[in-house]
N, CA, C and O atoms as a MOPAC input file, in Angstrom:
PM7 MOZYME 1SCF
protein

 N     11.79200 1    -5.59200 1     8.89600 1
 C     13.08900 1    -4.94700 1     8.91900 1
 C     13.67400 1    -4.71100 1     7.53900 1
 O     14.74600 1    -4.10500 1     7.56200 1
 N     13.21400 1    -5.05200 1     6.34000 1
 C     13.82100 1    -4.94200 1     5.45900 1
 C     13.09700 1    -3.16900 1     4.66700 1
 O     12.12700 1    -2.44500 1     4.88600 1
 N     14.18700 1    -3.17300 1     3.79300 1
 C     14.16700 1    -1.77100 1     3.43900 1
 C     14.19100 1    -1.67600 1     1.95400 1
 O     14.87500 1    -2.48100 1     1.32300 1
 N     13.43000 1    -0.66400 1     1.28200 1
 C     13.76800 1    -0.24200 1    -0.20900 1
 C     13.56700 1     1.06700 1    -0.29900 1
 O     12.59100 1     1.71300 1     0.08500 1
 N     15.08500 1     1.63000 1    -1.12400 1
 C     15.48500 1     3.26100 1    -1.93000 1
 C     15.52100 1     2.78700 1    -2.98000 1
 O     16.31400 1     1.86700 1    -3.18200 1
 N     14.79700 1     3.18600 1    -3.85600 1
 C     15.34000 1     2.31900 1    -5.45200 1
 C     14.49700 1     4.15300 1    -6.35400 1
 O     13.62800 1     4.95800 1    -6.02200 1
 N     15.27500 1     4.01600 1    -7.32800 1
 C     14.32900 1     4.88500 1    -8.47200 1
 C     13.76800 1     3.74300 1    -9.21400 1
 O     14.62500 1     2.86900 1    -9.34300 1
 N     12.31800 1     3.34700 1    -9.90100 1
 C     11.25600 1     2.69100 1   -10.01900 1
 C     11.15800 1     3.54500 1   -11.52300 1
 O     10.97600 1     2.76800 1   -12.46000 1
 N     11.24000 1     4.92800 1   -11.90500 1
 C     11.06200 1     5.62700 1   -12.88100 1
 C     12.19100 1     6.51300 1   -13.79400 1
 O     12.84500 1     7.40300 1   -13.25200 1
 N     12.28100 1     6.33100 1   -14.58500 1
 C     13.42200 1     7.21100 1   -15.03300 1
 C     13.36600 1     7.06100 1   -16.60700 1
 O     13.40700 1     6.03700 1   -17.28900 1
 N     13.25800 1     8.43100 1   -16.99000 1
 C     13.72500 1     8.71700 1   -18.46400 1
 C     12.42900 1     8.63700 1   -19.38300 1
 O     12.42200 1     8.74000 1   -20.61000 1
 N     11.27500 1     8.42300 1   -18.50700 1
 C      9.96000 1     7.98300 1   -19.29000 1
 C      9.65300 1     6.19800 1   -18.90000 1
 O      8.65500 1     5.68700 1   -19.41000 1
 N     10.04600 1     5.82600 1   -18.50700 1
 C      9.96500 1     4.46200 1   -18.31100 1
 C     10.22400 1     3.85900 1   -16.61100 1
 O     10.75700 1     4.35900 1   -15.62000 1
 N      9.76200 1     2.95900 1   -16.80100 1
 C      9.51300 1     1.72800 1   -15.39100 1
 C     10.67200 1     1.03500 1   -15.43100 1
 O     10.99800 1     0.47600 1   -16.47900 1
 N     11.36300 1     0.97700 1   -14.44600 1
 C     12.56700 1     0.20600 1   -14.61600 1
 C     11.98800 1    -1.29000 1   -13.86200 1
 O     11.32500 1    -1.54100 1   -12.85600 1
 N     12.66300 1    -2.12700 1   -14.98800 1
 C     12.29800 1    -3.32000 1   -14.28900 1
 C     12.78400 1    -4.15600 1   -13.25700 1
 O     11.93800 1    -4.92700 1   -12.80400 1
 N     13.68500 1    -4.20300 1   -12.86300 1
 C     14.53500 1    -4.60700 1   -11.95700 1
 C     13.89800 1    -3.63000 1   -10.63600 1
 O     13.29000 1    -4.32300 1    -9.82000 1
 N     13.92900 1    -2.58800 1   -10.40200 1
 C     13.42900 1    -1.86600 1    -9.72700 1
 C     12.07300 1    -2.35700 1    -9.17400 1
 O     11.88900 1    -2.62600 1    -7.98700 1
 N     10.95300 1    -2.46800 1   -10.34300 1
 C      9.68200 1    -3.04200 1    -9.85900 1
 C      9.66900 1    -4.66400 1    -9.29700 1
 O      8.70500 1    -5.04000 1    -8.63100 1
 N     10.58700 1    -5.42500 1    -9.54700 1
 C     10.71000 1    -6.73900 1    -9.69300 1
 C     11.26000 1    -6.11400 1    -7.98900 1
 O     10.50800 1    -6.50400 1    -7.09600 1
 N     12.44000 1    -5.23300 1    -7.51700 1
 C     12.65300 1    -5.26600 1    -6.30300 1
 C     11.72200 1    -5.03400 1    -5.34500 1
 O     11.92800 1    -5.52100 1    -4.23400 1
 N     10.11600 1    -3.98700 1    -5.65500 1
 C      9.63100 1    -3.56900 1    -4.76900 1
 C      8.03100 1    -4.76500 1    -4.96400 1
 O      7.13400 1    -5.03200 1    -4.16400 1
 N      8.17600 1    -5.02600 1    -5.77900 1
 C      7.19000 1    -6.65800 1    -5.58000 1
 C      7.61700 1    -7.59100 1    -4.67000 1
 O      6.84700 1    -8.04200 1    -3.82200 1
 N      8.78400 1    -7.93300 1    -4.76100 1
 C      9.61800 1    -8.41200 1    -3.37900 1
 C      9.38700 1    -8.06700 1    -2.17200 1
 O      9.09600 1    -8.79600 1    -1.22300 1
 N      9.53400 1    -6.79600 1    -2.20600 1
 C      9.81000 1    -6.42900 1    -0.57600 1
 C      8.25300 1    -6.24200 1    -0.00200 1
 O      7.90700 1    -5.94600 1     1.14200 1
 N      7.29700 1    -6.55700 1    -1.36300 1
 C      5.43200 1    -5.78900 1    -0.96800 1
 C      5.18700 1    -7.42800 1    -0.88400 1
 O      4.01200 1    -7.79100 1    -0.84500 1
 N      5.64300 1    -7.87300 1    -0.87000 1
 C      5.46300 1    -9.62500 1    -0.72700 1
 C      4.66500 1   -10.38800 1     0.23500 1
 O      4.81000 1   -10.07000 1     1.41600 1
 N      3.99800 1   -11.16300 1     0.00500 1
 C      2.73600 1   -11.72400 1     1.13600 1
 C      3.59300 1   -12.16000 1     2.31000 1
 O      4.37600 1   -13.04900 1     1.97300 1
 N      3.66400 1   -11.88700 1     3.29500 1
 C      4.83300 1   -11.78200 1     4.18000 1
 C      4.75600 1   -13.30300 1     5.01600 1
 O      5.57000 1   -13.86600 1     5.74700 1
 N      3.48700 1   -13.64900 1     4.58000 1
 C      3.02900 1   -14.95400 1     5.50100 1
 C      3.32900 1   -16.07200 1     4.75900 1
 O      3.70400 1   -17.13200 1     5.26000 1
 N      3.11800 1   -15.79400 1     3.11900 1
 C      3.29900 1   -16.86300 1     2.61900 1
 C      4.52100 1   -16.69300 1     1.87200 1
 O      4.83700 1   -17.74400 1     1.31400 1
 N      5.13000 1   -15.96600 1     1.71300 1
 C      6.37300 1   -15.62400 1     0.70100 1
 C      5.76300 1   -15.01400 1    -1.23600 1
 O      6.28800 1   -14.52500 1    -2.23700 1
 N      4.67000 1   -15.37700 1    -0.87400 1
 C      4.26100 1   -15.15800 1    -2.74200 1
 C      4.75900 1   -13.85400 1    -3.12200 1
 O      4.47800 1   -12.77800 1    -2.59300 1
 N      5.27500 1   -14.00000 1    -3.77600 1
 C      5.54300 1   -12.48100 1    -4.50700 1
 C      4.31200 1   -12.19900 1    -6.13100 1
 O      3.94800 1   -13.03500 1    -6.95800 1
 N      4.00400 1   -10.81800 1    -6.04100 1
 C      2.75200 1   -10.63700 1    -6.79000 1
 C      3.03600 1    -9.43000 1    -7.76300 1
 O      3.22100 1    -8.40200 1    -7.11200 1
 N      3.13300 1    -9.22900 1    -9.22300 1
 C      3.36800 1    -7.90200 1    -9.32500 1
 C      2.32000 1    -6.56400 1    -8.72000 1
 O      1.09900 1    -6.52400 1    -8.57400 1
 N      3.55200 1    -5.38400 1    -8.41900 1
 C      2.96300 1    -4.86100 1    -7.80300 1
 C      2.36300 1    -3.21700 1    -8.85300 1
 O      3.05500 1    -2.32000 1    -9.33500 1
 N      0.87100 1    -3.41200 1    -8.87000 1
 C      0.90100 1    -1.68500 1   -10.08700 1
 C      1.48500 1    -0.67100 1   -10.36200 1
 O      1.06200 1     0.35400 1    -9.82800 1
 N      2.49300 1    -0.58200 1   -11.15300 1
 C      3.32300 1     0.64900 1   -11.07800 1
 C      2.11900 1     2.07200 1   -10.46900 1
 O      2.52400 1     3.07900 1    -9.88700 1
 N      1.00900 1     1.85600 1   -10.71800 1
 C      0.23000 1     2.75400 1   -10.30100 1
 C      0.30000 1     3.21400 1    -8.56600 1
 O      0.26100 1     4.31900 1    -8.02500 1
 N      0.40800 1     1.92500 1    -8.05800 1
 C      0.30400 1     2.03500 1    -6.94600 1
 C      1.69800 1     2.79300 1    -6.54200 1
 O      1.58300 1     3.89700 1    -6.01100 1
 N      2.52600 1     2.45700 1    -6.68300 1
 C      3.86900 1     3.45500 1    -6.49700 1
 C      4.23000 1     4.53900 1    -6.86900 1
 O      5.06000 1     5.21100 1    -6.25600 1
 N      3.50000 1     4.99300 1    -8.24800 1
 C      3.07500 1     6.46400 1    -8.37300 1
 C      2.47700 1     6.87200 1    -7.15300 1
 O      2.99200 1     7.90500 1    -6.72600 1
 N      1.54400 1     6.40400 1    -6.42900 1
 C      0.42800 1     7.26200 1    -5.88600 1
 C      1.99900 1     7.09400 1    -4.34600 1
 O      2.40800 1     8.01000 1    -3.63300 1
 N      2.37900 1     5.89500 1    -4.35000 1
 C      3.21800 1     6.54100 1    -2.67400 1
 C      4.52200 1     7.84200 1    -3.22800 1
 O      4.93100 1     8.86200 1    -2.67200 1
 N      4.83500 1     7.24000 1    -4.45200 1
 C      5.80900 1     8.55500 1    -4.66000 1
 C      5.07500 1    10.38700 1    -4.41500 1
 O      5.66100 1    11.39300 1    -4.01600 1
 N      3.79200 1    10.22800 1    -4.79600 1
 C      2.85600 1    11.77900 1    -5.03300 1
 C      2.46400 1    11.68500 1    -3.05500 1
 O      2.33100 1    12.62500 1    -2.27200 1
 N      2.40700 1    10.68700 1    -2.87700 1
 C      2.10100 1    11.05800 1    -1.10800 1
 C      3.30300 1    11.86100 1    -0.46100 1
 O      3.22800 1    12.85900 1     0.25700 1
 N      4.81000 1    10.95200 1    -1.03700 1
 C      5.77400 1    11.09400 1    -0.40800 1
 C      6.30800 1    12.67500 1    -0.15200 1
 O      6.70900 1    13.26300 1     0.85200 1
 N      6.06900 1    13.15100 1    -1.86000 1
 C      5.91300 1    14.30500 1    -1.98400 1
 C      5.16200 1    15.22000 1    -0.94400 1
 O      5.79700 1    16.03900 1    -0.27800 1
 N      3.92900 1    15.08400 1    -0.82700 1
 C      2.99100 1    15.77200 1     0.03000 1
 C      3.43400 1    15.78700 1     1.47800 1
 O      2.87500 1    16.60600 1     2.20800 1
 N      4.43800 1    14.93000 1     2.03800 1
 C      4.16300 1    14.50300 1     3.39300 1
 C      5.25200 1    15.71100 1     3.55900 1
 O      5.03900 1    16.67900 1     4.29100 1
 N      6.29900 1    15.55800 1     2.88400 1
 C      7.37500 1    16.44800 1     3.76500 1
 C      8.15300 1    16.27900 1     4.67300 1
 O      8.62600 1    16.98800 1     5.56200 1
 N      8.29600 1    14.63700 1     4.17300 1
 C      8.74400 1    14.15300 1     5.16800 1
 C     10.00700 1    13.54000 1     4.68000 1
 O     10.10500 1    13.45300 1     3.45600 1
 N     11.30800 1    12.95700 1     5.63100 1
 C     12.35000 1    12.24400 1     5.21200 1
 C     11.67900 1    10.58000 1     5.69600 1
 O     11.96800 1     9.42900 1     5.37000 1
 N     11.17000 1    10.88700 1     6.16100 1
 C     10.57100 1     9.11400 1     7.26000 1
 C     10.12900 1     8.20500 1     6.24200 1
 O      9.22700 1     8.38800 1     5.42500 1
 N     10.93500 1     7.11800 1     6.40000 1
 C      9.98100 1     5.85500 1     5.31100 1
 C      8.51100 1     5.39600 1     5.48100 1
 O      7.92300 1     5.54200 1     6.55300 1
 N      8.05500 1     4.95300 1     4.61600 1
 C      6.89000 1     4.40600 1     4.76700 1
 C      6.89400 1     3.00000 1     5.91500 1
 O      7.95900 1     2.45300 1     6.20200 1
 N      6.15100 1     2.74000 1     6.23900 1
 C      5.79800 1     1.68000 1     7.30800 1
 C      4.92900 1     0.76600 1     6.77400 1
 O      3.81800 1     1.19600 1     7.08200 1
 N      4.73700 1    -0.67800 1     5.88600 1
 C      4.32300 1    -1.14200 1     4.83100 1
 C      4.03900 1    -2.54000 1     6.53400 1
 O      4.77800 1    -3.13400 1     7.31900 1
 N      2.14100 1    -2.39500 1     6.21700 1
 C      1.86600 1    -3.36700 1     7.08300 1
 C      1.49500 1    -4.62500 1     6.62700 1
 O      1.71800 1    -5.76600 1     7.03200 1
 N      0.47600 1    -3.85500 1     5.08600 1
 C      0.41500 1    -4.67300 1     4.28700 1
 C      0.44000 1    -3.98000 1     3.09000 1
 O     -0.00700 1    -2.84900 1     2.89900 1
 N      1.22200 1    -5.03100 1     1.93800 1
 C      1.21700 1    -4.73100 1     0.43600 1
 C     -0.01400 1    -6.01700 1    -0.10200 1
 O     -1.19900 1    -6.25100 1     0.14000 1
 N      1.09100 1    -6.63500 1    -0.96000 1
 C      0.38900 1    -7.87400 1    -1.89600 1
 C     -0.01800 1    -8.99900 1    -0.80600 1
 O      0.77000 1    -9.41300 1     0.04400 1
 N     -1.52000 1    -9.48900 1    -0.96200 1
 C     -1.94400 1   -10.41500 1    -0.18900 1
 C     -2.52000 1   -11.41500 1    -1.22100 1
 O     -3.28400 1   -11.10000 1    -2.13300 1
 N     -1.98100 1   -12.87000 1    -0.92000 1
 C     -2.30000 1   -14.09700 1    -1.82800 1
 C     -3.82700 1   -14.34600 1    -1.56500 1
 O     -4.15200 1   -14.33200 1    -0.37700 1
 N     -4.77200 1   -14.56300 1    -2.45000 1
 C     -6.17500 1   -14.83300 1    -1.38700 1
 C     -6.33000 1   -16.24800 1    -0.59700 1
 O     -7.41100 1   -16.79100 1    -0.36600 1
 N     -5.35400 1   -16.62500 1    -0.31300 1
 C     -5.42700 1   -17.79500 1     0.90000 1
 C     -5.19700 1   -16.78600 1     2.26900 1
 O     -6.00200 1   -16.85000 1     3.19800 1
 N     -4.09400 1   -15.90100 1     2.30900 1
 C     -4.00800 1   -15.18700 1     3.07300 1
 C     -5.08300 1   -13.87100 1     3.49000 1
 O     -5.22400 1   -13.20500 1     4.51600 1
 N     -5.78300 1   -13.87000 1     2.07800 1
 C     -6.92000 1   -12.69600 1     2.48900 1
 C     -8.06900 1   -13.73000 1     2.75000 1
 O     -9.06000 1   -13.21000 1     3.26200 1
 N     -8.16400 1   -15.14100 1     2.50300 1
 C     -9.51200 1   -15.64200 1     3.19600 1
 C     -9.06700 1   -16.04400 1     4.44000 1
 O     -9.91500 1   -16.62300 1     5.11900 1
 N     -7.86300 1   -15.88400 1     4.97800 1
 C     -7.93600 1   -16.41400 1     6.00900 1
 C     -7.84100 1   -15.36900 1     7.21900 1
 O     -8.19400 1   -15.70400 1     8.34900 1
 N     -7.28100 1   -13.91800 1     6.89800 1
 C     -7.63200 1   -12.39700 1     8.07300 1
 C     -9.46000 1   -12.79800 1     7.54500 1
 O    -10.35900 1   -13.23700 1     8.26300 1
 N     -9.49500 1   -12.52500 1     6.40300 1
 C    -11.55000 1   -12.47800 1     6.42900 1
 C    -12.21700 1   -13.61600 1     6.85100 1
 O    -13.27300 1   -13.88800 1     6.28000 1
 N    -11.82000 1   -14.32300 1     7.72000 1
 C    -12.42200 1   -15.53100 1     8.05300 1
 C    -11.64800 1   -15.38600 1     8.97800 1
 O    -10.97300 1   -16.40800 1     8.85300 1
 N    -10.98200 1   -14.52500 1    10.37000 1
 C    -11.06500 1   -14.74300 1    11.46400 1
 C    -11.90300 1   -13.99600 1    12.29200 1
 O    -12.36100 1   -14.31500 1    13.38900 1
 N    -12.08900 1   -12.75700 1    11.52200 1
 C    -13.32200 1   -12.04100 1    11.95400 1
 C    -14.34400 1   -11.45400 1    10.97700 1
 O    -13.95900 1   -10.51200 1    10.28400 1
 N    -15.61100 1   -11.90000 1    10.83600 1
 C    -16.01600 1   -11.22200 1     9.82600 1
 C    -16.65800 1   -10.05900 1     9.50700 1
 O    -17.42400 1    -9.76900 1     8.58800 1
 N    -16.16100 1    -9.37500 1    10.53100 1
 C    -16.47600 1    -7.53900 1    10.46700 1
 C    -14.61000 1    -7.21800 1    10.75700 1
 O    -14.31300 1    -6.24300 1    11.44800 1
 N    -13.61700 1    -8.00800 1    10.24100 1
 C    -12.47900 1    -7.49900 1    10.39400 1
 C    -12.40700 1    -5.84300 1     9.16800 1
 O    -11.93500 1    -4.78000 1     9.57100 1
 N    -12.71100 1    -5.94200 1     8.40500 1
 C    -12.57900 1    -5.05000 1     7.52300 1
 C    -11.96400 1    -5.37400 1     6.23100 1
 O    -11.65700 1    -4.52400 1     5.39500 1
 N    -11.80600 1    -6.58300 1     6.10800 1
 C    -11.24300 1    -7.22100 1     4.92900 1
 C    -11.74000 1    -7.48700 1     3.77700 1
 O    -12.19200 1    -8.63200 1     3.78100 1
 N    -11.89000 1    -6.88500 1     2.63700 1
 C    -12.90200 1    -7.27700 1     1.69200 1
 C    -12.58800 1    -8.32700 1     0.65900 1
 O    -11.57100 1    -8.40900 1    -0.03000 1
 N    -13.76900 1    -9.21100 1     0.67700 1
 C    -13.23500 1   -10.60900 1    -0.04200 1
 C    -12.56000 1   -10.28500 1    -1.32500 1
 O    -11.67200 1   -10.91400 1    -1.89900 1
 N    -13.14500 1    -9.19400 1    -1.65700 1
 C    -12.35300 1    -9.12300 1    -3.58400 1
 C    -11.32600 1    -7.92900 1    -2.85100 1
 O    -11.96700 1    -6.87800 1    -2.88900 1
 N    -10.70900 1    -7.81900 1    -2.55300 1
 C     -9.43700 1    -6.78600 1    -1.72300 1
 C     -8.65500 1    -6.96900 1    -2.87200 1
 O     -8.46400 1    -8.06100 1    -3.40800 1
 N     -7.96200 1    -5.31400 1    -3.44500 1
 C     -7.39000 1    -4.66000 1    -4.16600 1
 C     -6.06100 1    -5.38300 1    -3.92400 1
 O     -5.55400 1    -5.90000 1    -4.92000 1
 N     -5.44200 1    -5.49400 1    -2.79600 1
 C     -4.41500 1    -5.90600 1    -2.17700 1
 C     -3.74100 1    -7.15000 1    -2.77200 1
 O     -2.52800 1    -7.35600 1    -2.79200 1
 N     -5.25600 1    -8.40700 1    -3.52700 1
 C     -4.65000 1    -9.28600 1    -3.76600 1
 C     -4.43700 1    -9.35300 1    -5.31000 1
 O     -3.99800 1   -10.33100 1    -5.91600 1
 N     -4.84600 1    -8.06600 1    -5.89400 1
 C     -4.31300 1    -7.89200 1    -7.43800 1
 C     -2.61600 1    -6.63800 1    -7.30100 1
 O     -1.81100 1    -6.39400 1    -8.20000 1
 N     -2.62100 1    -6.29100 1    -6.34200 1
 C     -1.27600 1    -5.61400 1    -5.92400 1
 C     -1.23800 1    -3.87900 1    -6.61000 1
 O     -0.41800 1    -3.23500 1    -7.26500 1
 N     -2.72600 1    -3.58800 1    -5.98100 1
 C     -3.22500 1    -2.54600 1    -6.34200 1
 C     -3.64100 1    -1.64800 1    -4.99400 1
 O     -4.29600 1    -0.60600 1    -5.00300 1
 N     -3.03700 1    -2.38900 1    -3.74500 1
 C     -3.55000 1    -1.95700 1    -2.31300 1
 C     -2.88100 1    -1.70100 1    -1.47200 1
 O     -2.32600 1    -2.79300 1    -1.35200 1
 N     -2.22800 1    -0.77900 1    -0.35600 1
 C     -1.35000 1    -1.23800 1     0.35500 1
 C     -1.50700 1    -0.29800 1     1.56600 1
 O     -1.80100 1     0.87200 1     1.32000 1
 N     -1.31400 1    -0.74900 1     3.07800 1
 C     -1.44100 1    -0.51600 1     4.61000 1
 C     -0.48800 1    -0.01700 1     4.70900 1
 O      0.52300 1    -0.69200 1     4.51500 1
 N     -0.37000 1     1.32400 1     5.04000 1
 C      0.58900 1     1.95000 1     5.47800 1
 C      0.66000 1     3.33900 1     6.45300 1
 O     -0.16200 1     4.25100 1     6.35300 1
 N      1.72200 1     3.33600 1     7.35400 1
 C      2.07800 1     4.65800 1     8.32300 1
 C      3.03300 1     5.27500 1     8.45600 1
 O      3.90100 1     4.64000 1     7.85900 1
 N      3.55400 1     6.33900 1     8.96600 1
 C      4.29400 1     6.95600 1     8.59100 1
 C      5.18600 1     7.34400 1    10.09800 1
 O      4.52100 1     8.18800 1    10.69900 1
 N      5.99400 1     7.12200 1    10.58800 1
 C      6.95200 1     7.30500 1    12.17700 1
 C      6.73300 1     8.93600 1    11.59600 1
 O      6.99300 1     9.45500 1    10.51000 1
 N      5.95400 1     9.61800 1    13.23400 1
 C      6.07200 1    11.16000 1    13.11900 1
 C      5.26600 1    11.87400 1    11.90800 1
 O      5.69900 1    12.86800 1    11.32600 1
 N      4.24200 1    11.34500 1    11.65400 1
 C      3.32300 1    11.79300 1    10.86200 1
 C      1.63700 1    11.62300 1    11.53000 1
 O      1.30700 1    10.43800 1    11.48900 1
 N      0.77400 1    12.33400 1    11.99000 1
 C     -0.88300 1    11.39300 1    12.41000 1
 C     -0.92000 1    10.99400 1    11.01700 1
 O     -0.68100 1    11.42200 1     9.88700 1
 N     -1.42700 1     9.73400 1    11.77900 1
 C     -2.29600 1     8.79300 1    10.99700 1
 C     -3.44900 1    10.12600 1     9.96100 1
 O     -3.05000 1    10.18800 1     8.79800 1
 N     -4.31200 1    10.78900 1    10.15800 1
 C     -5.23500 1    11.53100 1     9.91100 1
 C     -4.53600 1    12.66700 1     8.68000 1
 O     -4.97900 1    12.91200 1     7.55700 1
 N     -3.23200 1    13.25600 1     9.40200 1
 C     -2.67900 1    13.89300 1     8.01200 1
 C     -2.73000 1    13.02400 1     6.93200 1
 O     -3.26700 1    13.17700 1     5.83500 1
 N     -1.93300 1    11.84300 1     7.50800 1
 C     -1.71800 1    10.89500 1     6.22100 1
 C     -3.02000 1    10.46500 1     5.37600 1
 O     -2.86800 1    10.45000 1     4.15400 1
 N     -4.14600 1    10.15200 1     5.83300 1
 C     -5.36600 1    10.18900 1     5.24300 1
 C     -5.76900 1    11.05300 1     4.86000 1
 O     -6.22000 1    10.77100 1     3.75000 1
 N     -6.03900 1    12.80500 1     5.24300 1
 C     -5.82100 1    13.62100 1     4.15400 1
 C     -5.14200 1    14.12600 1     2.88900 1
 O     -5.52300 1    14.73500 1     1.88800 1
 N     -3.81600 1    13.56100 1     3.39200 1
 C     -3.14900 1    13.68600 1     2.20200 1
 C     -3.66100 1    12.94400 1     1.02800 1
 O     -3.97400 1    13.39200 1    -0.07500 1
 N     -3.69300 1    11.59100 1     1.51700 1
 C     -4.33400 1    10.31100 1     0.49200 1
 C     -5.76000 1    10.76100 1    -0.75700 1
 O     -5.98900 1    10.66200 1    -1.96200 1
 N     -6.58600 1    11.41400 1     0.82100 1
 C     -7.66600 1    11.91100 1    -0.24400 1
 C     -7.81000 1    12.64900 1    -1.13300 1
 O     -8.27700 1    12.56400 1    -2.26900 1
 N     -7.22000 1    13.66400 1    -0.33900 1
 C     -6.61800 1    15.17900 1    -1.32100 1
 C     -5.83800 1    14.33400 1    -2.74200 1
 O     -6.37700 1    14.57400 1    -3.82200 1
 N     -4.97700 1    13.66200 1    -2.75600 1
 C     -4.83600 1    12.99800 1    -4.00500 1
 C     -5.78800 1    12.43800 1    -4.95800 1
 O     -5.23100 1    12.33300 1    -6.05100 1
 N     -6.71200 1    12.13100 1    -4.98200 1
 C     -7.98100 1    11.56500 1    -5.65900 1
 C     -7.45400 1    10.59600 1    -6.55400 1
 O     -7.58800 1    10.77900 1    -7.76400 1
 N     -6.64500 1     9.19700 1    -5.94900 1
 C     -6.44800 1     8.87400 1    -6.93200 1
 C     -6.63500 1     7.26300 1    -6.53900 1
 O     -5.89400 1     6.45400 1    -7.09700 1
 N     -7.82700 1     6.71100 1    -5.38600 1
 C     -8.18200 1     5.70800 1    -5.18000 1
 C     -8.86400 1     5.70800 1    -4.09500 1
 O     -9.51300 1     6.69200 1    -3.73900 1
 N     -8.79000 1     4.29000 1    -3.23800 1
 C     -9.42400 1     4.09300 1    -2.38300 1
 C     -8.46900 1     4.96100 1    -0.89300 1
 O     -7.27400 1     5.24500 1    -0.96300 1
 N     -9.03400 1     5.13900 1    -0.10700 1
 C     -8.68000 1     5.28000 1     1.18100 1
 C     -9.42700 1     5.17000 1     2.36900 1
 O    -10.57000 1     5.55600 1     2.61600 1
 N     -8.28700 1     4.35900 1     3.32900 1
 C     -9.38800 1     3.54800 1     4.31100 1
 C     -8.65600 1     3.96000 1     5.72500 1
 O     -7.45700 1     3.75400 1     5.90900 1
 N     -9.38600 1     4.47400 1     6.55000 1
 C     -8.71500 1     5.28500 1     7.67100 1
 C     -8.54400 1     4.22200 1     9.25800 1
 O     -9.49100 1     4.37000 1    10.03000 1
 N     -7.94700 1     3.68500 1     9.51000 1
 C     -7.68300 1     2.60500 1    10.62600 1
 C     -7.24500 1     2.91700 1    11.96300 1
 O     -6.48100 1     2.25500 1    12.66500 1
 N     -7.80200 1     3.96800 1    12.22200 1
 C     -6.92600 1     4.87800 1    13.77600 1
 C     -6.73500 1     3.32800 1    14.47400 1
 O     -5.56400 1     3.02900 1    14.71100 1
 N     -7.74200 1     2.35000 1    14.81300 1
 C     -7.66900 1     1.96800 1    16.24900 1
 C     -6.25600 1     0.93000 1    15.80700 1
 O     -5.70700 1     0.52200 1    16.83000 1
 N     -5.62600 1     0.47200 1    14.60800 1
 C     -4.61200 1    -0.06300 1    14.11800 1
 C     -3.83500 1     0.45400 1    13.64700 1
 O     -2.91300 1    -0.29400 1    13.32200 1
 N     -3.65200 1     1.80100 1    13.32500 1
 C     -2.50200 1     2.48100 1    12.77100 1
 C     -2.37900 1     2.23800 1    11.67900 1
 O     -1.34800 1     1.75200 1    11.21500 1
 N     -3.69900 1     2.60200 1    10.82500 1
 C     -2.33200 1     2.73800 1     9.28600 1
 C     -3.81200 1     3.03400 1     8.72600 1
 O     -4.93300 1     2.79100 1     9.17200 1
 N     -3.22300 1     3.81300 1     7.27700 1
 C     -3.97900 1     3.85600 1     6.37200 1
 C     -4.11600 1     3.02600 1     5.25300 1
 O     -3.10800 1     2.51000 1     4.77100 1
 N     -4.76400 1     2.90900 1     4.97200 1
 C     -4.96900 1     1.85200 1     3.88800 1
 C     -5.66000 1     2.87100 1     2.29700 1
 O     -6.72300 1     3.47900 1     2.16900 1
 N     -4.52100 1     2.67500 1     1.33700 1
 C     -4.57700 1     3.44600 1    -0.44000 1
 C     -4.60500 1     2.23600 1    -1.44100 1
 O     -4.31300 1     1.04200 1    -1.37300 1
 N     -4.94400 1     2.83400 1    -2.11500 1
 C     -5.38500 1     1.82700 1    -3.41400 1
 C     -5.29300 1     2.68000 1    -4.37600 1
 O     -5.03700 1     3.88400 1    -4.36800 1
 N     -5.66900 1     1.49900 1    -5.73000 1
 C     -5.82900 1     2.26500 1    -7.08900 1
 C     -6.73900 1     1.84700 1    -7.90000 1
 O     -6.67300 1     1.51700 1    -9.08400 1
 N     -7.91800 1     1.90200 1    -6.89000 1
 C     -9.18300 1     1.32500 1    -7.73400 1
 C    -10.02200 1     2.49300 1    -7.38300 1
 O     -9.30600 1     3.38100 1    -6.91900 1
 N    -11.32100 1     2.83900 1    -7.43100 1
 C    -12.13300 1     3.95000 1    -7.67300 1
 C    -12.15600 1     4.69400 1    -6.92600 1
 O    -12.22000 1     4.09800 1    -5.85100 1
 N    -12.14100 1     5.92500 1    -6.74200 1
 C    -12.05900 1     6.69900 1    -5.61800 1
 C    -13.24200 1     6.48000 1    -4.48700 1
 O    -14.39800 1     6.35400 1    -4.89100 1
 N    -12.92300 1     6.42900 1    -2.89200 1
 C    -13.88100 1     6.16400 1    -2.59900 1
 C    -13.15800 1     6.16200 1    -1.09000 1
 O    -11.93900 1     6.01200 1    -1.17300 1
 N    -13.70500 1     6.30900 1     0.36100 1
 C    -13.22200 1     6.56000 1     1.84500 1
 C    -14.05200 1     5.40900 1     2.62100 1
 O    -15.04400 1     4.89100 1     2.10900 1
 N    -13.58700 1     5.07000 1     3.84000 1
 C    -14.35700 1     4.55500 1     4.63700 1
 C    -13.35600 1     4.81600 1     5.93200 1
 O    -13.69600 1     4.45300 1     7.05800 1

């Protein structure tokens, strides 16, 4: 239930307070850790946000994951889809959907960006972006 509008960029620069707010809210939700989060990675939802055309917030399933919390989804199933070195837990990764958008636009859009990973999750709803090498599954 919680929410963030913040400008993150302005004037040539990263505002810090801003990033310090959205590390917060991308926060390991299980454990409370808060992780910084890549200004990169918030470039790439601002350039989606753009693309979508949309007023609808993002739907953040997962951001920053502590790796106690990523060995422990990858160690309840081990074809969950979780990868032990996951982008997610350097705060370079993040699960997300969009209310009134397919899932599938939103993964085109992602790709059409070329500017990381993208991981397509129909049977769970969400896409999953990154900012590590370009690359789909």
């Amino acid at each position: 239930g919680e929410k963030l509008n913040t400008v993150y960029w302005a004037q040539g620069n990263y505002l810090p307070d801003a990033l310090s707010a959205a590390n917060h809210l991308l926060r390991d939700f299980r454990s409370g850790e808060v992780h910084a989060i890549a200004p990169q990675l918030l470039d790439l939802l601002a350039v989606l946000r753009g693309r979508l055309e949309t007023a609808a917030p993002f739907s953040v399933i997962s951001g920053y994951r502590s790796p106690a919390t990523n060995a422990m989804l990858r160690g309840e199933n081990e074809h969950s889809g979780v990868a032990s070195k996951s982008l997610h837990m350097l705060g370079k990764a993040i699960d997300i959907r969009v209310a009134g958008r397919p899932l599938a636009g939103l993964r085109d859009i992602a790709l059409a960006a070329q500017a990381g990973g993208v991981g397509y999750y129909l049977s769970s709803d969400f896409v999953h972006v990154d900012v590590g090498r370009i690359r789909r599954w």
